[in-house]
PDB file of N, CA, C and O in Angstrom:
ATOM      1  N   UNK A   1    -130.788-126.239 -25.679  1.00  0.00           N
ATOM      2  CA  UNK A   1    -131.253-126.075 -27.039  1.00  0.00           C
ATOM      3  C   UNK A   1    -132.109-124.810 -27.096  1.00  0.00           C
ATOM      4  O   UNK A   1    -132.781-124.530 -26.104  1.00  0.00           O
ATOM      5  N   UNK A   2    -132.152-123.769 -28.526  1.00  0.00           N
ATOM      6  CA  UNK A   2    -132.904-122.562 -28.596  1.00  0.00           C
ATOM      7  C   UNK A   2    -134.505-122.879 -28.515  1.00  0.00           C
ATOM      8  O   UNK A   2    -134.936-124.033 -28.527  1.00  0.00           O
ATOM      9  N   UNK A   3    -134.919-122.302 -28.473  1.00  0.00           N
ATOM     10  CA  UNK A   3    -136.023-122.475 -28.472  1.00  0.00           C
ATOM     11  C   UNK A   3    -136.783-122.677 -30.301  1.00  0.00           C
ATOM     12  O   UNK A   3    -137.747-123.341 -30.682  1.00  0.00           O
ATOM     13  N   UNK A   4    -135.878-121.829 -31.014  1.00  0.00           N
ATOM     14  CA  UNK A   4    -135.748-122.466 -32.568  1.00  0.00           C
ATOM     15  C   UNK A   4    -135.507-123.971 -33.034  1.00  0.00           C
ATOM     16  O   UNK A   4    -136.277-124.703 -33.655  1.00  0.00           O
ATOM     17  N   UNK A   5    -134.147-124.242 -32.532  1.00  0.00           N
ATOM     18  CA  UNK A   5    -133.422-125.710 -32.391  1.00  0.00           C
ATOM     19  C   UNK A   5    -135.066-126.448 -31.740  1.00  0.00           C
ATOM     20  O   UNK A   5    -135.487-127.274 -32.550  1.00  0.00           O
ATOM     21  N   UNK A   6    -135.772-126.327 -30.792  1.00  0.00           N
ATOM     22  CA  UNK A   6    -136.369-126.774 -30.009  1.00  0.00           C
ATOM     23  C   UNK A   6    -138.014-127.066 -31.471  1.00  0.00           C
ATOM     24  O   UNK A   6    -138.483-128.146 -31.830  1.00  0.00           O
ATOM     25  N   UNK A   7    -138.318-126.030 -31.804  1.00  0.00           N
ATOM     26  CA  UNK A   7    -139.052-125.819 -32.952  1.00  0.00           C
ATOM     27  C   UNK A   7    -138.879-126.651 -34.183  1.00  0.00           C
ATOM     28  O   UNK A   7    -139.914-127.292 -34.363  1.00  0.00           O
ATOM     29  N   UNK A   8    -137.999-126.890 -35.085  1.00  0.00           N
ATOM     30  CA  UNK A   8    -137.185-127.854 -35.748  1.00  0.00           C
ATOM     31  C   UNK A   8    -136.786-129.113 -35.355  1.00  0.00           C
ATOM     32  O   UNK A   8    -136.362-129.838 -36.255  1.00  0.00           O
ATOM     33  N   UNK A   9    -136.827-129.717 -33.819  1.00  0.00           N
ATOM     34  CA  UNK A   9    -136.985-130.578 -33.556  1.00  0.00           C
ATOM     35  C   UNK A   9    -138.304-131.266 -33.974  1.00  0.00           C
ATOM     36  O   UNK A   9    -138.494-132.133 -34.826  1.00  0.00           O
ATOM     37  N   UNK A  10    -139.395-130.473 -32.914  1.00  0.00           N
ATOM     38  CA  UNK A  10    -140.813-130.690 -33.260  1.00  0.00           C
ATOM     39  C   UNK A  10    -140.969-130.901 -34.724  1.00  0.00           C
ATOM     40  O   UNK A  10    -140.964-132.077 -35.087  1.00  0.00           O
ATOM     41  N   UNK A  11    -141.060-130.291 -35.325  1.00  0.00           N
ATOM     42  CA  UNK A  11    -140.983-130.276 -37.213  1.00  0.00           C
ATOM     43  C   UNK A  11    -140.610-131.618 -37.801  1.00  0.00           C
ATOM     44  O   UNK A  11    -141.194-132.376 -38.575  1.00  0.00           O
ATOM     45  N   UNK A  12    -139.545-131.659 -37.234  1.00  0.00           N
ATOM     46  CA  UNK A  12    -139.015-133.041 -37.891  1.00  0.00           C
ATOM     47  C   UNK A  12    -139.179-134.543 -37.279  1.00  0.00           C
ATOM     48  O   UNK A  12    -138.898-135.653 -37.732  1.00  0.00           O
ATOM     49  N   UNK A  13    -139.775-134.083 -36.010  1.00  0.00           N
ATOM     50  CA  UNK A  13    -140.874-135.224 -35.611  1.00  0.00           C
ATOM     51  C   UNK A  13    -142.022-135.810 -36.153  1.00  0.00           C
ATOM     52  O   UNK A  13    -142.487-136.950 -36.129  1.00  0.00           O
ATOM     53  N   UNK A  14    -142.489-134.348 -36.833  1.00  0.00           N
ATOM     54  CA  UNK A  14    -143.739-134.551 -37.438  1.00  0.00           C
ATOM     55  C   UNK A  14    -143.129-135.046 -38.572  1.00  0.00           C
ATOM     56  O   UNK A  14    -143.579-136.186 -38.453  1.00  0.00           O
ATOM     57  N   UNK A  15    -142.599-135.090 -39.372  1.00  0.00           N
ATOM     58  CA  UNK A  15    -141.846-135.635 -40.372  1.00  0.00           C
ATOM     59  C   UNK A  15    -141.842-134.302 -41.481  1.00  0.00           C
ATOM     60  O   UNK A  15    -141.718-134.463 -42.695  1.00  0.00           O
ATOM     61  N   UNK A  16    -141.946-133.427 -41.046  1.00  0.00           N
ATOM     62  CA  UNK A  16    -141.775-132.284 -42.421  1.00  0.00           C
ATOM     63  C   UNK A  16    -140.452-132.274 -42.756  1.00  0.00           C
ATOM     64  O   UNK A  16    -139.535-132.304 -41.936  1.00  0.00           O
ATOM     65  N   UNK A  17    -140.306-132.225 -44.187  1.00  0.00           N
ATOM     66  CA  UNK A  17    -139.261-131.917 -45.089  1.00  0.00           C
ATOM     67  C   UNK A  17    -138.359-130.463 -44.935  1.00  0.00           C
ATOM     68  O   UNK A  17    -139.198-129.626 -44.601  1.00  0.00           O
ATOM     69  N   UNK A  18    -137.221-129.895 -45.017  1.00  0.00           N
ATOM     70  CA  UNK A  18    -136.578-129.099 -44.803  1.00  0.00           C
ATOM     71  C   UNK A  18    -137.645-127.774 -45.271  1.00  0.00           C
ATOM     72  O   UNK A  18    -138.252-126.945 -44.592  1.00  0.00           O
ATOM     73  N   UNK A  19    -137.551-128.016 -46.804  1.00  0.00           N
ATOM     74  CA  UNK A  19    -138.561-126.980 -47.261  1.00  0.00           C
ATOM     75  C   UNK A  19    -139.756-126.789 -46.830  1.00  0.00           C
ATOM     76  O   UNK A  19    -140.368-125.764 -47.132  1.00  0.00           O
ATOM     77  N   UNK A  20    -140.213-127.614 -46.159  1.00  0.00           N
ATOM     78  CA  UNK A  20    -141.582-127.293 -45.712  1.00  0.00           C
ATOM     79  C   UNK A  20    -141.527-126.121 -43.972  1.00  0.00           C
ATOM     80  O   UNK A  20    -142.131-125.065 -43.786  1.00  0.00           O
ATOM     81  N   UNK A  21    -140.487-126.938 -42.902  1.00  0.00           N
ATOM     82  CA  UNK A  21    -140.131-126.323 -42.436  1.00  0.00           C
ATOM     83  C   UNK A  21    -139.320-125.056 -42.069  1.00  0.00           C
ATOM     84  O   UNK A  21    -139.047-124.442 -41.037  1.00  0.00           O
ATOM     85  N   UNK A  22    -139.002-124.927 -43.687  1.00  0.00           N
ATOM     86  CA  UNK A  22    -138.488-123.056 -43.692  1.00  0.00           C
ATOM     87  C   UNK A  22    -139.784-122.310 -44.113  1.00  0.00           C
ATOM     88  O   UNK A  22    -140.079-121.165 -43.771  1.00  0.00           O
ATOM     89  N   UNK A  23    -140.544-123.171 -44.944  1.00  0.00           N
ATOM     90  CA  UNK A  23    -141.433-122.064 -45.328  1.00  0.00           C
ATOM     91  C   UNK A  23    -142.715-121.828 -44.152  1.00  0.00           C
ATOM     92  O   UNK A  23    -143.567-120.953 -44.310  1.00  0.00           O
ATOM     93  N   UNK A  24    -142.696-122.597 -43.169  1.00  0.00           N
ATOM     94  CA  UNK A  24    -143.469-122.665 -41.909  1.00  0.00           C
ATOM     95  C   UNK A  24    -142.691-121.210 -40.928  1.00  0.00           C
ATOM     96  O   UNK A  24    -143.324-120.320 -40.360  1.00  0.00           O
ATOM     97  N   UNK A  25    -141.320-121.353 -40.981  1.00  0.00           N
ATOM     98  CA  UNK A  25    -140.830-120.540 -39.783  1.00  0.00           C
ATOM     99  C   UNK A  25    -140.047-119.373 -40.967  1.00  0.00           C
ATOM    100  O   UNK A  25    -138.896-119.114 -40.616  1.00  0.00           O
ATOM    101  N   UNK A  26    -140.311-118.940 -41.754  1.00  0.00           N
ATOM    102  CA  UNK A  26    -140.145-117.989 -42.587  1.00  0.00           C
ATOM    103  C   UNK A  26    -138.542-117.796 -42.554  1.00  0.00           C
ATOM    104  O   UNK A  26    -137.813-116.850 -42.256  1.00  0.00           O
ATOM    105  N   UNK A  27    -138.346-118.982 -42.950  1.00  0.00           N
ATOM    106  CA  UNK A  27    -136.121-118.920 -43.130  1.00  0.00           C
ATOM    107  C   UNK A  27    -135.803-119.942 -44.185  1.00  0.00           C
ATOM    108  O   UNK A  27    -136.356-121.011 -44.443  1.00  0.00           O
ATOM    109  N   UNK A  28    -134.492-119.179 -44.873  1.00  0.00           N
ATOM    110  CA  UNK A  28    -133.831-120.315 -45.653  1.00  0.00           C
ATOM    111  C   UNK A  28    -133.706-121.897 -45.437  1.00  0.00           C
ATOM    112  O   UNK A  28    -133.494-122.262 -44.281  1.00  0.00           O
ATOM    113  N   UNK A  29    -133.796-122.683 -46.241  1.00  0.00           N
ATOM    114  CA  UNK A  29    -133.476-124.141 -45.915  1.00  0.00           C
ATOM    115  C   UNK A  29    -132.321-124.367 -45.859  1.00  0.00           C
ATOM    116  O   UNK A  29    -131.931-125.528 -45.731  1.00  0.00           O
ATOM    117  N   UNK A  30    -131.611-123.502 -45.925  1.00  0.00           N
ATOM    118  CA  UNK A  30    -129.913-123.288 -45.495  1.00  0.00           C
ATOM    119  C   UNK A  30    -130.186-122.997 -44.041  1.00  0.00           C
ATOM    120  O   UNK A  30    -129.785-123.880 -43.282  1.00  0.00           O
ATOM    121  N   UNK A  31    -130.728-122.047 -43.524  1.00  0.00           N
ATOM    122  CA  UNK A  31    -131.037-121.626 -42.065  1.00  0.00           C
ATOM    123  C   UNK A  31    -131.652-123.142 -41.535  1.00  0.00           C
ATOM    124  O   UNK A  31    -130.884-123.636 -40.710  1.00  0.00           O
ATOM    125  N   UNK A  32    -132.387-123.663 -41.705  1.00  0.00           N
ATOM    126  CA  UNK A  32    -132.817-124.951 -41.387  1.00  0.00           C
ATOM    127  C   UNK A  32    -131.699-126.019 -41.519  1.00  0.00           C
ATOM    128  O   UNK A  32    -131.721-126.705 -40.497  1.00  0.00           O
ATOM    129  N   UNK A  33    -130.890-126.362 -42.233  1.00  0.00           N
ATOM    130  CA  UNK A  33    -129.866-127.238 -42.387  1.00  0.00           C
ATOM    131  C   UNK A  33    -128.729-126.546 -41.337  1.00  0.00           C
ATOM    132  O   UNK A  33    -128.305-127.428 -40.590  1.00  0.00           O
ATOM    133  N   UNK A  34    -128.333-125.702 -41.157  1.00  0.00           N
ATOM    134  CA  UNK A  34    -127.539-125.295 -40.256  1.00  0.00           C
ATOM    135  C   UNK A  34    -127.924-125.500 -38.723  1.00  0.00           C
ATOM    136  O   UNK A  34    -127.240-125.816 -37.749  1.00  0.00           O
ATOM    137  N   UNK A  35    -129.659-125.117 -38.919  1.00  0.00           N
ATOM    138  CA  UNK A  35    -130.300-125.661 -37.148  1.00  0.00           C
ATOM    139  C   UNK A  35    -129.655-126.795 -37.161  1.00  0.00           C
ATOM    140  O   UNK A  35    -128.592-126.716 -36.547  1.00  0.00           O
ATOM    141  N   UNK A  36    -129.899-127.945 -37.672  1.00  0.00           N
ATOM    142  CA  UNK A  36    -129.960-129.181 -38.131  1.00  0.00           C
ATOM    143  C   UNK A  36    -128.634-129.725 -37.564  1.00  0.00           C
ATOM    144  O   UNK A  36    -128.603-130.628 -36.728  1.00  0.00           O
ATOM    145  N   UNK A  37    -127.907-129.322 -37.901  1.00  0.00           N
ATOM    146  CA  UNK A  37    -126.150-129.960 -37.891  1.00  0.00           C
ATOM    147  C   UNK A  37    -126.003-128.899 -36.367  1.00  0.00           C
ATOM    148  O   UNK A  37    -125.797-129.612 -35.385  1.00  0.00           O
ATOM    149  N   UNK A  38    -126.047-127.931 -36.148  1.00  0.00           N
ATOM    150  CA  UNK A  38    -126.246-127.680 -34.856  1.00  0.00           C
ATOM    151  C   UNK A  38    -126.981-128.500 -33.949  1.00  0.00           C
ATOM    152  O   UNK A  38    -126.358-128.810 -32.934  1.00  0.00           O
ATOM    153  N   UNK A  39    -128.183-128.943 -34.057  1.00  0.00           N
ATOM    154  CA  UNK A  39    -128.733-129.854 -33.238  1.00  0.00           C
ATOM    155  C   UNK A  39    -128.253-131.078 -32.778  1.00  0.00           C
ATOM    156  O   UNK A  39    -128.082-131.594 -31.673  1.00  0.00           O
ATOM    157  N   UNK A  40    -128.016-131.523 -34.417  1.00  0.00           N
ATOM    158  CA  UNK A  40    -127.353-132.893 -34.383  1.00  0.00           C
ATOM    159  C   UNK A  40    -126.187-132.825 -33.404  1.00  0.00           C
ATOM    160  O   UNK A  40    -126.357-133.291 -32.277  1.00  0.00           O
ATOM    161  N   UNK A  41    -125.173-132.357 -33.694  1.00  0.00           N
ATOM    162  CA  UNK A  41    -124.063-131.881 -32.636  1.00  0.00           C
ATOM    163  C   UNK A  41    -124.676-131.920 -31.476  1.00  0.00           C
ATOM    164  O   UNK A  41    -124.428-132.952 -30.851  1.00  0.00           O
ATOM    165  N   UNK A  42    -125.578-130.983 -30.811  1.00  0.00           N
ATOM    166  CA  UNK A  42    -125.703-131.598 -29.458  1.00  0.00           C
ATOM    167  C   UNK A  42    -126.685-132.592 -28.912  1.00  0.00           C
ATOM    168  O   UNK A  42    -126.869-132.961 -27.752  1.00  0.00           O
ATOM    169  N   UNK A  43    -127.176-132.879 -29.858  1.00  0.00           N
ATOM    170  CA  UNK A  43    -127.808-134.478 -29.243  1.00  0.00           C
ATOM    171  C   UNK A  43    -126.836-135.753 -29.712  1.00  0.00           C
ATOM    172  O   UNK A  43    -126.891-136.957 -29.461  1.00  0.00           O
ATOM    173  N   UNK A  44    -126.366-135.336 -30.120  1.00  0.00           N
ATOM    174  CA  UNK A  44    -125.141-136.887 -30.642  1.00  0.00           C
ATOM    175  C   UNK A  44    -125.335-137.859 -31.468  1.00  0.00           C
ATOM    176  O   UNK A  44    -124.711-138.869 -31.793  1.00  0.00           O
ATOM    177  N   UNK A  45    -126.714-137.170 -31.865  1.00  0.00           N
ATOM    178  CA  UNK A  45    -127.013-137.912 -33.219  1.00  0.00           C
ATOM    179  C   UNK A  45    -126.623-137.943 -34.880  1.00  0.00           C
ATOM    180  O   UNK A  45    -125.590-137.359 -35.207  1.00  0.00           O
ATOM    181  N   UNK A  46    -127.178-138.405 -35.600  1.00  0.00           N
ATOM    182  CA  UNK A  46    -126.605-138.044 -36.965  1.00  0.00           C
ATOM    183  C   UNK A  46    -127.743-138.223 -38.202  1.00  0.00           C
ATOM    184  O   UNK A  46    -127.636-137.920 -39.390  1.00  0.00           O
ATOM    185  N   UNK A  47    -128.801-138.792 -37.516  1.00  0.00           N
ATOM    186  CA  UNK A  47    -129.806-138.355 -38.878  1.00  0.00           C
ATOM    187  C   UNK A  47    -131.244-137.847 -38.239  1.00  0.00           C
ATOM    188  O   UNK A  47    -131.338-137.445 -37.079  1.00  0.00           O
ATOM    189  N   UNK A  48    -132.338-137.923 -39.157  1.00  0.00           N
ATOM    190  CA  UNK A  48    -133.473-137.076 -38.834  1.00  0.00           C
ATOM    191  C   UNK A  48    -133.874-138.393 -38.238  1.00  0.00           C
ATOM    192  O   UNK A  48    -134.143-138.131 -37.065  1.00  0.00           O
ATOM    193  N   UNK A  49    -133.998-139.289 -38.384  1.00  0.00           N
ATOM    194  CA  UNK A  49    -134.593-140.330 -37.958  1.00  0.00           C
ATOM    195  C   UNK A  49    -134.048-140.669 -36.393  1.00  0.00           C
ATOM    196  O   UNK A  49    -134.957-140.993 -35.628  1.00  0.00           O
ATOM    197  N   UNK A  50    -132.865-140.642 -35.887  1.00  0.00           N
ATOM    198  CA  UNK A  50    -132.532-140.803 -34.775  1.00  0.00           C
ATOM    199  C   UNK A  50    -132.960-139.519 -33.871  1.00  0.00           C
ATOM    200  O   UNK A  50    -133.174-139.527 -32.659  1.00  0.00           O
ATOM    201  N   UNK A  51    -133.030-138.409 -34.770  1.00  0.00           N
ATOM    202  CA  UNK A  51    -133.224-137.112 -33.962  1.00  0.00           C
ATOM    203  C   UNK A  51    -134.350-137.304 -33.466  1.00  0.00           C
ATOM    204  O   UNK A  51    -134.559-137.133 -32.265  1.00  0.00           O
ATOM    205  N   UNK A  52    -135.239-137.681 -34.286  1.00  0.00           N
ATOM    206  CA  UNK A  52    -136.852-137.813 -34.270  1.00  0.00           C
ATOM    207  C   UNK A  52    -137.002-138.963 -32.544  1.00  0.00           C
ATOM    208  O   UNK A  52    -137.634-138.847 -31.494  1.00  0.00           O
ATOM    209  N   UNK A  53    -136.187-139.816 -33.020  1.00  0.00           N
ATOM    210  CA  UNK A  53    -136.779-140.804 -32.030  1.00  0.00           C
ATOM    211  C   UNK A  53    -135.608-140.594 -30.649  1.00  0.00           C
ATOM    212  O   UNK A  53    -135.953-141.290 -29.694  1.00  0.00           O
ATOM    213  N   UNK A  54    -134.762-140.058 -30.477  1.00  0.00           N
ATOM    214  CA  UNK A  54    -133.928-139.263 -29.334  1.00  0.00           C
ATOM    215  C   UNK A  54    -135.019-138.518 -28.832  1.00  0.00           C
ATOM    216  O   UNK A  54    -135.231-138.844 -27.664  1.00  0.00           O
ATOM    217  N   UNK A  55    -135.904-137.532 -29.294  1.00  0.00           N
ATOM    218  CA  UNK A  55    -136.149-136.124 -28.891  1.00  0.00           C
ATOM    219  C   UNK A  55    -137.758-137.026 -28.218  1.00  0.00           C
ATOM    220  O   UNK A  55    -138.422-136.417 -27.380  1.00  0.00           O
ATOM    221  N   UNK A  56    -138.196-138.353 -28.654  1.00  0.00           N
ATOM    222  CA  UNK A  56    -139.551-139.452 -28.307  1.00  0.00           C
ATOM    223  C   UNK A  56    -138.958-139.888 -27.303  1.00  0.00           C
ATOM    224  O   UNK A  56    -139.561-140.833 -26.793  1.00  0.00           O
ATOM    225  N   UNK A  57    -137.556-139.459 -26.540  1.00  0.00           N
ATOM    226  CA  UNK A  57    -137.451-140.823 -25.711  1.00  0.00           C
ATOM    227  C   UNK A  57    -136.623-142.014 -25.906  1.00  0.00           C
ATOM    228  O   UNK A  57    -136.099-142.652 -24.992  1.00  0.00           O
ATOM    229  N   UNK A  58    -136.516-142.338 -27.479  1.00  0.00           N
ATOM    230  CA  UNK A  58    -136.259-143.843 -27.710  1.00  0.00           C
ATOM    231  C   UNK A  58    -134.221-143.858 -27.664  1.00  0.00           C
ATOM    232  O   UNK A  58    -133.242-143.177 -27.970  1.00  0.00           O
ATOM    233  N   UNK A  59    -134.546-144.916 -27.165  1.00  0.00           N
ATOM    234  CA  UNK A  59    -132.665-145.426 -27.217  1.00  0.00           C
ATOM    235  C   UNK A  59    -132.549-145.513 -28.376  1.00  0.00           C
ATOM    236  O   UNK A  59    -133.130-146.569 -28.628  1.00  0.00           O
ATOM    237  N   UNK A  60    -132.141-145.066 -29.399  1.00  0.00           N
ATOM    238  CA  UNK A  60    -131.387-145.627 -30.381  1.00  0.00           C
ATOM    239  C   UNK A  60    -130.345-144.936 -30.738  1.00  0.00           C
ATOM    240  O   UNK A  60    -130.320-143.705 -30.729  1.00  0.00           O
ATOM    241  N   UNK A  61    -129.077-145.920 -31.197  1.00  0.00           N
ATOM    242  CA  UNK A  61    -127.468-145.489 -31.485  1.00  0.00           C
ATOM    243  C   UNK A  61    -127.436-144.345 -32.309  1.00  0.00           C
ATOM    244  O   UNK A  61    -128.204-144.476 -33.262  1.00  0.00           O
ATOM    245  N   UNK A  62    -126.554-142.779 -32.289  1.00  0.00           N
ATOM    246  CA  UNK A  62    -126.346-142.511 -32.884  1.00  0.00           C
ATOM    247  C   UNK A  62    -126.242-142.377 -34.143  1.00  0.00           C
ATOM    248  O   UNK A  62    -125.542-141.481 -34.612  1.00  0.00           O
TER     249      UNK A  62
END
């Protein structure tokens, strides 16, 4: 994972909203939604909520 991807993880741990996290790392919330579905893809997940708790450690399904 980039070290961006890696950044946007963190973010969405904390629970920030797309927009909040573009206007933090100075990029479109299109640029953020694209991290996003990139990420998702390689963690094998499919929402913020599993991402969140994948990236904690926690087992939970896809």
């Amino acid at each position: 994972m980039s070290v961006r991807e890696s950044e946007i993880v963190r973010m969405v741990r904390l629970g920030m909203p797309n927009r909040d996290i573009a206007d933090t790392l100075v990029i479109s919330v299109k640029t953020v939604e694209a991290h996003l579905t990139r990420i998702f893809r390689k963690t094998g997940v499919r929402s913020r909520t599993a991402l969140a708790a994948a990236a904690a450690g926690a087992a939970v399904p896809g």
